[in-house]
C-alpha positions in Angstrom: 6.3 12.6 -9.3 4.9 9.5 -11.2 8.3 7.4 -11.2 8.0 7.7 -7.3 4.9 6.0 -7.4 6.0 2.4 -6.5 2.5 0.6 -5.4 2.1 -2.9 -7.3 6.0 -3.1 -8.0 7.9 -6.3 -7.3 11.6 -6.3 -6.3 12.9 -10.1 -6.4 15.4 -10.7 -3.8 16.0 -14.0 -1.8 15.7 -12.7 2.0 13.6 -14.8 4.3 10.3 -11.9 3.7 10.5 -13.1 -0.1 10.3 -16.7 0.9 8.0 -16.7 3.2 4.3 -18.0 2.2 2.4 -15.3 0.4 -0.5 -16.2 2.5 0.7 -15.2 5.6 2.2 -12.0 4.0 -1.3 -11.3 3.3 -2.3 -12.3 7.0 0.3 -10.2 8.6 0.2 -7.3 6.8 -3.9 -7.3 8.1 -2.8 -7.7 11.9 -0.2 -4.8 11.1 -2.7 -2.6 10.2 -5.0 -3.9 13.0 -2.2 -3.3 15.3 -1.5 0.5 14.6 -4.9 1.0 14.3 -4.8 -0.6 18.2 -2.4 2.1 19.2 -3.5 5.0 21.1 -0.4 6.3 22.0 3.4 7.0 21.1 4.6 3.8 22.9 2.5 2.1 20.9 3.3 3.3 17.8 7.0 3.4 18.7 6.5 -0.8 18.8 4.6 -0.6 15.1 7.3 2.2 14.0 10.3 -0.7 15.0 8.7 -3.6 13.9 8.1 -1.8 10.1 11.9 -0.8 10.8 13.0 -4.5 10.9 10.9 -6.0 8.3 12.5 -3.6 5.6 15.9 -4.8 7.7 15.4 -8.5 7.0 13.7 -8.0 3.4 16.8 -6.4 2.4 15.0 -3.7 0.4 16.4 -0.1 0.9 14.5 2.3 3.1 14.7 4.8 0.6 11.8 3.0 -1.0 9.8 4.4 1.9 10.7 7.4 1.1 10.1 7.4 -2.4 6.5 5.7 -2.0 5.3 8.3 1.0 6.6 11.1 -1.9 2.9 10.7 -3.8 0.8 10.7 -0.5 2.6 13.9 1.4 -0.4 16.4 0.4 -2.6 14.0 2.1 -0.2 13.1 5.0 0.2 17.0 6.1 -3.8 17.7 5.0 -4.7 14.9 7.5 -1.5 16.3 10.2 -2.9 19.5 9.9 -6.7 18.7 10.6 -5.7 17.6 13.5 -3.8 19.9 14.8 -6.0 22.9 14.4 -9.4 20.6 15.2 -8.9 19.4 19.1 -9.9 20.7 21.7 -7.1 20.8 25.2 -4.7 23.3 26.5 -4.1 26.0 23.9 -0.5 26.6 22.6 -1.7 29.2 20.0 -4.5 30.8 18.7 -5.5 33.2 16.4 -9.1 33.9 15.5 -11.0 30.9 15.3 -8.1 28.8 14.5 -6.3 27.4 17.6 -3.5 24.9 18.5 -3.8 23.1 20.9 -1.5 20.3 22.9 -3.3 17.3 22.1 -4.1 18.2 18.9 -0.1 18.3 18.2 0.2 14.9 19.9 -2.7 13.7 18.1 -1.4 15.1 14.4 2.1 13.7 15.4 0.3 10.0 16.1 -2.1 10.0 13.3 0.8 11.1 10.6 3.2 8.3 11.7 0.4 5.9 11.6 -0.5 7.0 8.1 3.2 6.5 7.3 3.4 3.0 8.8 0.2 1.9 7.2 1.9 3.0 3.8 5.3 1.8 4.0 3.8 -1.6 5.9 1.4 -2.6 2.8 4.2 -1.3 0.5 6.2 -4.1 1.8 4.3 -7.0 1.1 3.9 -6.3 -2.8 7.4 -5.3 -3.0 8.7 -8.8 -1.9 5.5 -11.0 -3.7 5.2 -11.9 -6.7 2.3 -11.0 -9.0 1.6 -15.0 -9.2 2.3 -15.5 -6.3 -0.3 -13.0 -4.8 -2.9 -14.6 -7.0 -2.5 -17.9 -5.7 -2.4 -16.6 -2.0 -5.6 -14.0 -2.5 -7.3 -17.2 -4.4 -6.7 -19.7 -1.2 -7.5 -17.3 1.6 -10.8 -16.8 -0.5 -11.7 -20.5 -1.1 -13.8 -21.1 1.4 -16.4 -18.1 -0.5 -16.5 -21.1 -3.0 -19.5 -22.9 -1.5 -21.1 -19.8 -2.3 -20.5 -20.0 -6.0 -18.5 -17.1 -5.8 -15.8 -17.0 -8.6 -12.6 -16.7 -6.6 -10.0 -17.5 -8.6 -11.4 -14.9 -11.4 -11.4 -12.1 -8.5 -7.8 -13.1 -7.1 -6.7 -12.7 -10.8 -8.8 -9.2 -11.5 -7.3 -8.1 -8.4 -3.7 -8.8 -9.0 -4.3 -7.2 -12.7 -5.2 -4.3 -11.8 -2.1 -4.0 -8.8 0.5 -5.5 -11.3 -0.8 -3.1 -14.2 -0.3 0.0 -12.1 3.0 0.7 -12.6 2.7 -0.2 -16.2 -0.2 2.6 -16.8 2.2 5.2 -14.9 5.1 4.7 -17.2 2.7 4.9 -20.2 1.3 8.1 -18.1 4.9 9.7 -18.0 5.4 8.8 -21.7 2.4 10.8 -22.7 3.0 13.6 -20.8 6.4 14.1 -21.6 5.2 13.4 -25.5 2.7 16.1 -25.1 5.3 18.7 -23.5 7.8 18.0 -26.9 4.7 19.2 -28.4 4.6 22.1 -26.9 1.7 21.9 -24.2 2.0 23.8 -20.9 1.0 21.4 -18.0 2.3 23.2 -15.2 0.9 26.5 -15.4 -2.4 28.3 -15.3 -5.1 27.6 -12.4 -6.8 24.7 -11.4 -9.1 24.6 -14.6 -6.9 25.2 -17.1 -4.5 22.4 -15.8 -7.6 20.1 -15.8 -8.2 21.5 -19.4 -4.7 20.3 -20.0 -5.0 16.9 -18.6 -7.6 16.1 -21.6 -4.9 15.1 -24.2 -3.4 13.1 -21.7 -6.1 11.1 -20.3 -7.6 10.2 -23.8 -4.0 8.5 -25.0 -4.0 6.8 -21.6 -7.4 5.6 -21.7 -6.6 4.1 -25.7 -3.8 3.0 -24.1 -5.4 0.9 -21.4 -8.5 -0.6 -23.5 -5.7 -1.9 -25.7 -3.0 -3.4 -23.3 -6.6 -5.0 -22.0 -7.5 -6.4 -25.2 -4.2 -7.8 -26.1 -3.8 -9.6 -23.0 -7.4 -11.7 -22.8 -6.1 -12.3 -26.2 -2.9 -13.5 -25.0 -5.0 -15.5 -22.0 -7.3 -17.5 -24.7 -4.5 -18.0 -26.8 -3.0 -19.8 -24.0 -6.7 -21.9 -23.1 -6.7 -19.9 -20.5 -10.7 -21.0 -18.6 -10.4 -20.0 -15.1 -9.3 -22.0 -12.1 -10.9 -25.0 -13.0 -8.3 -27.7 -13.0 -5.9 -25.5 -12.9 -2.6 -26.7 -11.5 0.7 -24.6 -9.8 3.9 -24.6 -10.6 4.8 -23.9 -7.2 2.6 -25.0 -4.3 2.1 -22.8 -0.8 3.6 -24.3 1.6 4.0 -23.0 5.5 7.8 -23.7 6.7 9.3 -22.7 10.3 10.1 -19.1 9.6 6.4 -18.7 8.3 4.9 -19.9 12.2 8.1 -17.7 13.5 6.7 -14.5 12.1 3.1 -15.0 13.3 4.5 -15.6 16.7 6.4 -12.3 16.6 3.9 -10.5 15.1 1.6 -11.4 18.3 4.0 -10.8 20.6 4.1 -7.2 19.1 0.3 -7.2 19.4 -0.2 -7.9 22.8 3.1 -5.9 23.8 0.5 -2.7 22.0 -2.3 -3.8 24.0 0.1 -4.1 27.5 1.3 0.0 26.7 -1.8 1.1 25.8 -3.2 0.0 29.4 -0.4 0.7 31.6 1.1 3.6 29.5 -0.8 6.9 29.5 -2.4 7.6 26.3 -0.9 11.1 26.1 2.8 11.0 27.3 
């Protein structure tokens, strides 16, 4: 279950979605949620569901990494599904005691898990074709003009993309410990809920050594570079906005106001 965790991983690849400017990955993948949160009803989604489709398309990443990052979040996908399928009120399909199904709460559950789904796999996309650096830079300039507030923006942009870059690092050091502690003979699997949290104590306590130290040795590696913030700090590569950047924007509201069109014209409930 932990090596299908793929949040904060980077997959280099040279398609037009890794060359665009990181800034306006970060831009888009904001209307993208705004625009499944916009739709109230299949059509709509069926616009955000295609558009996710051809992003992944043009990226060149496999869909199978959809999959495999939707793998983690299933309890909460069906938990959330079946909420709403047992918690609407409408014409009643089935019922038994209390509990009752009815047909807008299956329409409901149906729109609510793809959006979940889209929402994942759509901000999966963005870190999976930007660069750790690169992410830093973009989160840094979109937050620039918080500046005039003396507000330390290139220190947050750099927390920020820590934390997301260190993620898959503290989940193979997780699955390193675990399996350590199984050679050893502990039983992680079994028991009920309290004795598996009882078990989860020699694991957490490696992990959390673990994680003070990969801190300390990289602000050690950071000073040992003169690493002192953004001040006069210079790039390597500078963000710039080429043709296919303003191309994607376009698209993106043309898919925006194509959600807005079906959700007035197109019942909500087909």
């Amino acid at each position: 279950m932990l090596k299908d965790i793929t949040i904060g991983q980077y997959f280099p690849g040279d398609s037009v979605v890794h060359r665009m400017d990181s800034r306006i990955k970060i831009i888009l993948t904001v209307a993208y949620i705004v625009m499944l949160f916009l739709s109230s009803n299949p059509a709509g989604l069926v616009v955000g569901f295609l558009f996710l489709w051809l992003s992944y398309g043009v990226s060149r990443i496999p869909y199978k990494m959809i999959l495999k990052s939707l793998k983690p979040v299933a309890p909460i996908i069906l938990f959330t599904g079946v909420l709403n399928m047992f918690f609407m009120d409408g014409d009643t399909l089935w019922q038994w005691g209390f509990l009752k199904i009815t047909r807008e709460g299956v329409l409901m559950a149906v729109l609510m898990t793809v959006r979940i789904i889209c929402l994942i796999a759509g901000t999966s996309l963005m870190t999976y074709t930007t660069s750790p650096i690169a992410l830093t830079d973009a989160i840094e300039r979109l937050l620039s003009p918080l500046k005039r507030f003396r507000l330390p923006v290139h220190e947050l942009a750099m927390m920020m993309t820590i934390a997301l870059r260190f993620i898959p690092t503290l989940i193979e050091e997780t699955d390193k410990i675990m399996a350590a502690q199984k050679a050893r003979g502990a039983d992680l699997e079994t028991g009920g809920i309290v004795q598996r949290a009882k078990a989860l104590v020699p694991i957490l306590i490696p992990l959390f050594v673990s994680a003070f130290r990969r801190a300390d040795e990289l602000a050690l590696a950071m000073e040992c570079r003169c690493y002192h913030g953004g001040e006069g700090r210079t790039r390597m590569k500078q963000l710039r906005l080429r043709y296919y950047d303003f191309a994607a924007c376009a698209f993106v509201a043309l898919c925006i106001v194509g959600v807005l069109l079906v959700n007035r014209f197109v019942p909500a409930f087909l």
